[in-house]
ZANU-569386 format. One record per residue: residue in three letters; x, y, z of N, C-alpha, C in turn. Coordinates in steps of 0.05 Angstrom, whole numbers, plus 5000, padded with zeros to 4 digits. Layout:
REM residues N
ALAXYZXYZXYZ;...
REM end
This chain:
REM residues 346
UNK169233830323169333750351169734000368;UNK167934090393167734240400166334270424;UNK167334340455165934360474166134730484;UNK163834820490164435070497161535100525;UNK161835330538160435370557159135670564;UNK157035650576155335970569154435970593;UNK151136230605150636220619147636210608;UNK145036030617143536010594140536170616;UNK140036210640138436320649139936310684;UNK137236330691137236180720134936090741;UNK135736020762132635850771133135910802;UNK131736050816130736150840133936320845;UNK134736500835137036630835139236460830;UNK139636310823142636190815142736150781;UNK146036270783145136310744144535940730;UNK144435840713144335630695146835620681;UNK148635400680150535340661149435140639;UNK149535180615149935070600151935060573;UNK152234730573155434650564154534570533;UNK155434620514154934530474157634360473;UNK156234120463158433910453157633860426;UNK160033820411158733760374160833610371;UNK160333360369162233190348160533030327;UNK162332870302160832690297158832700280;UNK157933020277155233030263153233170279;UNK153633090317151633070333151733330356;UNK150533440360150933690373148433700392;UNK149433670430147733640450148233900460;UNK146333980485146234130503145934030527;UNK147634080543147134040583147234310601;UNK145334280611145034460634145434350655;UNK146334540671147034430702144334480725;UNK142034540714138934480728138034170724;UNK139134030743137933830738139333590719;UNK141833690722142833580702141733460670;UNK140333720669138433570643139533660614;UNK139333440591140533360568137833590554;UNK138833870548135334000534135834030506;UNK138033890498138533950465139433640457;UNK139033460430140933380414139433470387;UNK142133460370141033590342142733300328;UNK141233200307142532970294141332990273;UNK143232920242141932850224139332700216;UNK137732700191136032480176137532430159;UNK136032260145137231980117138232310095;UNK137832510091138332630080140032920093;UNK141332920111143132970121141633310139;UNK139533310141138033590148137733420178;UNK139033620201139033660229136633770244;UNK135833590258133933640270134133600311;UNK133433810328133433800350130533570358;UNK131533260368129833050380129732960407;UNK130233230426129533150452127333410457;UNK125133290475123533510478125433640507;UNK124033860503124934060530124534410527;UNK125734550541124434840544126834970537;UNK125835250524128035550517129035580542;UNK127335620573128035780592128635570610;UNK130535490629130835370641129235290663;UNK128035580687125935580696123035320691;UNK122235360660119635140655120534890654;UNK122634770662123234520662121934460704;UNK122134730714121334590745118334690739;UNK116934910729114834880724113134620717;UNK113834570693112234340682112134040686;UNK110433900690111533600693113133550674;UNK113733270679114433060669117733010674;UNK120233190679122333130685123433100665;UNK121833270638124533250621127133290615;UNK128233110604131133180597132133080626;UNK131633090655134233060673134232770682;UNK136732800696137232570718135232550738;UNK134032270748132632290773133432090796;UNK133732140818135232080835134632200855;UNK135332080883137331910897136631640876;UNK133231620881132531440873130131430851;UNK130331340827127331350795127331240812;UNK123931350799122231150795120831200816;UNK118830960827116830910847118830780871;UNK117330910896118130670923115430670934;UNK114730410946112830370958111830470985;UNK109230580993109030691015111130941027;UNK113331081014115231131016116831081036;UNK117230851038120230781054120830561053;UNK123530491057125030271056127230201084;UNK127929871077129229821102132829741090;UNK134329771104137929711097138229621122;UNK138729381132140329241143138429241172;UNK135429211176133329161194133529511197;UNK134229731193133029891197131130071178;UNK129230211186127230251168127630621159;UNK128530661136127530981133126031121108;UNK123831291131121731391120122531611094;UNK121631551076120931821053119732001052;UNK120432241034118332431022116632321009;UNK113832261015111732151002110332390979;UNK112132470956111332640944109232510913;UNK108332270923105932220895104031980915;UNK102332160923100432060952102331980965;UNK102031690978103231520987105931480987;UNK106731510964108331370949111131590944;UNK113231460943114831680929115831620905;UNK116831830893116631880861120332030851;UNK121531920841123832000827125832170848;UNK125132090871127532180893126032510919;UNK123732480904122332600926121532910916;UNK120433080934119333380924121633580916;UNK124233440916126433630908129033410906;UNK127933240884129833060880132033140854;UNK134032990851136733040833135633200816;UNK133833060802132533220773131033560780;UNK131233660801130033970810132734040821;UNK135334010822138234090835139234320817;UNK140634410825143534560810145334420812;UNK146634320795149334060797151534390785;UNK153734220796156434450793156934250764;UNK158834470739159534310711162334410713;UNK164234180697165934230682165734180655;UNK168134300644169334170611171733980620;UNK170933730610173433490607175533560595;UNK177633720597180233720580181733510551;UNK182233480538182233300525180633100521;UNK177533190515175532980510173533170494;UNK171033120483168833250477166933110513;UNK166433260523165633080546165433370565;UNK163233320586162933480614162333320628;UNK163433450664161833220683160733410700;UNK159133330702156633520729156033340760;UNK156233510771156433490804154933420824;UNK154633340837151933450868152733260884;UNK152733440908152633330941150633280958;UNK149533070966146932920975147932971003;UNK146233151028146632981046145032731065;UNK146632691088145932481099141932601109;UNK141332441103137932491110137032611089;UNK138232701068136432851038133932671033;UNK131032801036128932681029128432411050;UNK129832411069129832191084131531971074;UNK133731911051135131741042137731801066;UNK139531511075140731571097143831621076;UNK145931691093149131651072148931941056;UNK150532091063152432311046152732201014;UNK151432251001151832210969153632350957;UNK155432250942157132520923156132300889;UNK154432550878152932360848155232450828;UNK155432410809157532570785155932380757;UNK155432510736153632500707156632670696;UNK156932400678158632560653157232450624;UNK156332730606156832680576158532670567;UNK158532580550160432590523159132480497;UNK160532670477159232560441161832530438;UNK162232190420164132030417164432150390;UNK167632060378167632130340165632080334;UNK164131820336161731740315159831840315;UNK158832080337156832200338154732120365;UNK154831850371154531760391154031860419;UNK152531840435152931970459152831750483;UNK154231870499155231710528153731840549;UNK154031760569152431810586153231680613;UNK155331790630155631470654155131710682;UNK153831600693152231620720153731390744;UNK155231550761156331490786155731580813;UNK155931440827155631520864157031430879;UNK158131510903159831380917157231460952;UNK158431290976156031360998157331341027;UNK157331471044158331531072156231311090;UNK153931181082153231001090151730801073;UNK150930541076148530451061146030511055;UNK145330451030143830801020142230590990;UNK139930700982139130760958139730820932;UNK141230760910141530930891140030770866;UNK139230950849137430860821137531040797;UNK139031170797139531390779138731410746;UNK136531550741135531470710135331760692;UNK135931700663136531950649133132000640;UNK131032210646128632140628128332400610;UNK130032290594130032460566127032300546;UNK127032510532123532460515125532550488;UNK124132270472125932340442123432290425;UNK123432450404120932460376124232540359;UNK123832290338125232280320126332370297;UNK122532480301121432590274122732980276;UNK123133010304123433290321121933370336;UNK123433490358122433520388118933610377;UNK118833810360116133990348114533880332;UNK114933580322113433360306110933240308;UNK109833240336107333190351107332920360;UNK105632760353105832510371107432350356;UNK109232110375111231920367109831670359;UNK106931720354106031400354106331210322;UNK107031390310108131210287111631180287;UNK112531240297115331120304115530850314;UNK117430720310117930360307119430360339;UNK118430180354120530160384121029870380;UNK124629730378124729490392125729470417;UNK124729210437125529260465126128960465;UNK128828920477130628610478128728530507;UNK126328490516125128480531123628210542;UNK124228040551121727800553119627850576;UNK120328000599117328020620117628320623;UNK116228400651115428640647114228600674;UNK114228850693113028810719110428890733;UNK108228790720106128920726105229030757;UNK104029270754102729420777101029460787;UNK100629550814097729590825095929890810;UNK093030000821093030280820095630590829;UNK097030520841099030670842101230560829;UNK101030440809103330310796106330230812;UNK105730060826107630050853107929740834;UNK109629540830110029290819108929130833;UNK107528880835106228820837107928480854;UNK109828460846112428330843113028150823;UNK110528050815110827910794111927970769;UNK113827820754115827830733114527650706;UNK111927830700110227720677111427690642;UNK110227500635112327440601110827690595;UNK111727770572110228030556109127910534;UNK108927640531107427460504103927630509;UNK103927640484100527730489099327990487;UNK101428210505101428370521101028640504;UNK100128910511101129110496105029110496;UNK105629030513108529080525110428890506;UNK109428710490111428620474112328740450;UNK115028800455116228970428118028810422;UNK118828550431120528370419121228500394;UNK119428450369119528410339119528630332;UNK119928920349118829140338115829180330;UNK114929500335112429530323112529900332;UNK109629950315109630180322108730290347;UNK109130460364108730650390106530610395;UNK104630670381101930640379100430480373;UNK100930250368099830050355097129940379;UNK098729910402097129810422097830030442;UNK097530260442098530410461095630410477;UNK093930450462090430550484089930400501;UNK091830100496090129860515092529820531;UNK094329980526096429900548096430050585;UNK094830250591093730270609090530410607;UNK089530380631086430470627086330780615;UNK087830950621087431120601089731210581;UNK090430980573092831040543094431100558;UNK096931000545099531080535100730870563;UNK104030890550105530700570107130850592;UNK107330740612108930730634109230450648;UNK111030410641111530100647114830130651;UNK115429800676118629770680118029510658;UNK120129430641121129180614123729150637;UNK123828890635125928710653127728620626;UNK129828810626131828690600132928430597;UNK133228320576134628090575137328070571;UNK139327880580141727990580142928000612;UNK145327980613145328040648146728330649;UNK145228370671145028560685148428640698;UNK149328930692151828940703153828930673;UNK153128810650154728850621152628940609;UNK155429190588154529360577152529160544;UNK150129260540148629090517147129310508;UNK146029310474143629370467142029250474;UNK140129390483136929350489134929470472;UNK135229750464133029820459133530010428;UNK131330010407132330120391128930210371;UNK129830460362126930640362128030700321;UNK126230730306126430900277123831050274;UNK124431250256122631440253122531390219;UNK120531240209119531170184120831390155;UNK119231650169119131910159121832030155;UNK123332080169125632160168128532050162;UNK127231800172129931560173131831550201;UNK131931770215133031790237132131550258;UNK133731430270133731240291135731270316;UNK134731050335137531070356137430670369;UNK139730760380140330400395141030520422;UNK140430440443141130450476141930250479;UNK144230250489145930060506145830120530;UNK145829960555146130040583146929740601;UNK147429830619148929570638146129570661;UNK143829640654142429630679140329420673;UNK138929350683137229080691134429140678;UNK133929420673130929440659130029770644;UNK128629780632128030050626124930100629;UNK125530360633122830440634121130700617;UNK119130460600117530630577116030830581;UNK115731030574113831310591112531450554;UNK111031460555110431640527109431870539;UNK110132070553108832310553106432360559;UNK105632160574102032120572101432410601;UNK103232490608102932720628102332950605;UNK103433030588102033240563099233190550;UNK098632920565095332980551093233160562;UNK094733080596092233330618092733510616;UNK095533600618097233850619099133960591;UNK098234030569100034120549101634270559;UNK103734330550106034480543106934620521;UNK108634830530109335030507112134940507;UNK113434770487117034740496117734970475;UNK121034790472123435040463122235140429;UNK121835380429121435490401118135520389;UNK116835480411113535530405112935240410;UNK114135030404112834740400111334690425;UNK108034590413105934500434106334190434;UNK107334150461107233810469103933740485;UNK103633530468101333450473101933130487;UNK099533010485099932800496101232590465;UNK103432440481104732160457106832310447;UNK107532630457109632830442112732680443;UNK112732500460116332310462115632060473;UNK116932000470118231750483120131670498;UNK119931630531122231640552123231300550;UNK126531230548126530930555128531000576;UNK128331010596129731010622130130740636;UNK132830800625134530550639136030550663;UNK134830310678134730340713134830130727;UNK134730130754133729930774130729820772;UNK129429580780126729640777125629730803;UNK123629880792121830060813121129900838;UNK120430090855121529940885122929690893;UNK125629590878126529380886128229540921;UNK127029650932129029630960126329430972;UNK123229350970121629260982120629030965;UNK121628960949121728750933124828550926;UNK124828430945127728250961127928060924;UNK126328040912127527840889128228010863;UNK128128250871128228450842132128420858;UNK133628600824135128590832136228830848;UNK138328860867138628960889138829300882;UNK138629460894139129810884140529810903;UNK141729780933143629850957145629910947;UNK147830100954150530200953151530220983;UNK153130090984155030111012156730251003;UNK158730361027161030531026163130471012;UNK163730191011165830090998165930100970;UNK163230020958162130070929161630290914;UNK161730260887161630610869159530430850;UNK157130690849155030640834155830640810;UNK154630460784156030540763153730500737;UNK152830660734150330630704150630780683;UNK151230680663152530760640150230730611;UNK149830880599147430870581149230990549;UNK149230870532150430890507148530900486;UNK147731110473146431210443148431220419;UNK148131080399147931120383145331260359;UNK146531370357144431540334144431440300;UNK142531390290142831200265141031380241;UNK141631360214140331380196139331200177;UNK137631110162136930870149133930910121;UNK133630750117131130760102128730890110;
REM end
């Protein structure tokens, strides 16, 4: 058991903190760019450690490159419609940074920040920082966000995401870490097994904006009820491959539950997500098909290279009155909590 702290680069002159936690077996990395998770190293069925989150050596290529690996995104994941939303009959406009539309909190949202870090004193655990202000990206309310890790004895990792707000405000806060089981440098995840505790799923327009409807997933590429592999139906799950989809969890919303749970045939390595939020959202990397990447240690990410399950609000529920609610008033503390277990097996 072991938390220690370094200085790992830096990004437009400010140095990079990053914090090493090892308990359990399990040994993560956090940087304070973005609050992003760019290391876990976890055993296989035969006890050989392998690093299964994709991400970069230099801190820098994480704002370079798409996709938001490894961080927090916020004020608000995900999609908003038209970019803007209304709180209490008044209306405010967004950074419309994906056409129209805004995208994971805007052109300099949570996941592109420097968050301030500590070490938890008597814990394996850090919590990382950032101060939102009033009008950031057009979101109204003074934000104070706080992301704490921690790797539990069992190896386990925690993950709880808080906010508190100086006015009524937006918050959706999602971790989009990309996991290959097999290892970050393994190539595509499409023979890895995903189950999702899932019955509908919220289909989208051309800008993948929800559609509002709360469709069964019977039928669907989107049913992982029973488990299956990544790939099984991945080509037909949008017009040009691969998934990005919100899954409407089953279970209520607000208690902590498994939902989601992934194995890697090959290795034996698996994981279980637990989370208290209302849905996740499936992403396979399908941004590395246009755009490859060089991540940490030479590895070329291509397209299908991870698998994101980001657990969240659903996408534009501030303009969709029957989704469930994303608002934080002043009186209230945001509270999204995401729990991994890490598994070995057959």
């Amino acid at each position: 058991m072991s938390v220690s702290s370094s200085i790992c680069g830096s990004y437009e002159g400010t140095p990079i903190d990053a914090f090493d936690i090892a308990a359990g077996g399990t040994r993560i990395r956090v940087i304070t760019l973005g609050a992003i998770l760019s290391e876990v190293h976890v055993p296989d069925r035969n006890g050989i450690s392998k690093d299964i989150a994709l991400g970069y050596d230099d801190p820098a290529d994480y704002m370079r490159n798409r996709g938001s690996a490894g961080a927090v995104c916020g004020r608000s994941a995900n999609r908003i419609a038209d970019a803007s939303f209304s709180i209490d009959g008044v209306a405010y406009p967004l950074s419309a940074n994906e056409g129209k539309n805004h995208l994971h909190g805007g052109f300099k949202g949570f996941g592109k920040r420097v968050w301030s870090g500590r070490i938890n004193e008597g814990s394996d655990s850090v919590t990382l920082m950032l101060d939102s202000p009033d009008g950031d990206e057009g979101y109204p309310g003074t934000l104070r966000a706080q992301i704490t890790y921690s790797v539990l004895r069992d190896g386990s990792l925690l993950i709880e995401m808080g906010a508190t707000t100086s006015k009524p405000t937006i918050v959706n806060f999602a971790h989009h870490g990309y996991w290959n089981l097999a290892g970050h440098e393994s190539g595509p995840v499409t023979n890895q097994i995903l189950r999702v505790d899932a019955d509908r799923y919220t289909p989208t327009d051309d800008g993948k904006i929800p559609t509002g409807e709360l469709a069964p997933v019977d039928d669907t590429p989107f049913d992982f009820r029973d488990g299956k592999a990544i790939g099984a139906d991945i080509e037909a799950a949008s017009p040009d491959g691969g998934y990005d989809i919100n899954l409407c969890l089953n279970g209520p919303s607000g208690t902590m539950r498994a939902v989601a749970w992934a194995h890697d045939p090959v290795t034996g390595r698996g994981l279980e997500i637990s989370t208290n939020q209302p849905a996740v959202q499936l992403y396979t990397a399908n941004n590395f098909g246009t755009v490859p990447a060089v991540g940490k240690t030479g590895a070329h990410y291509g397209k299908y290279a991870g698998f994101a399950l980001e657990t969240q609000g659903f996408p534009d529920a501030p303009n969709q009155p029957h989704f469930p609610s994303t608002v934080l008033r002043p009186a209230e503390t945001y509270r999204h909590d995401m729990h991994i277990r890490f598994l070995t097996g057959a």
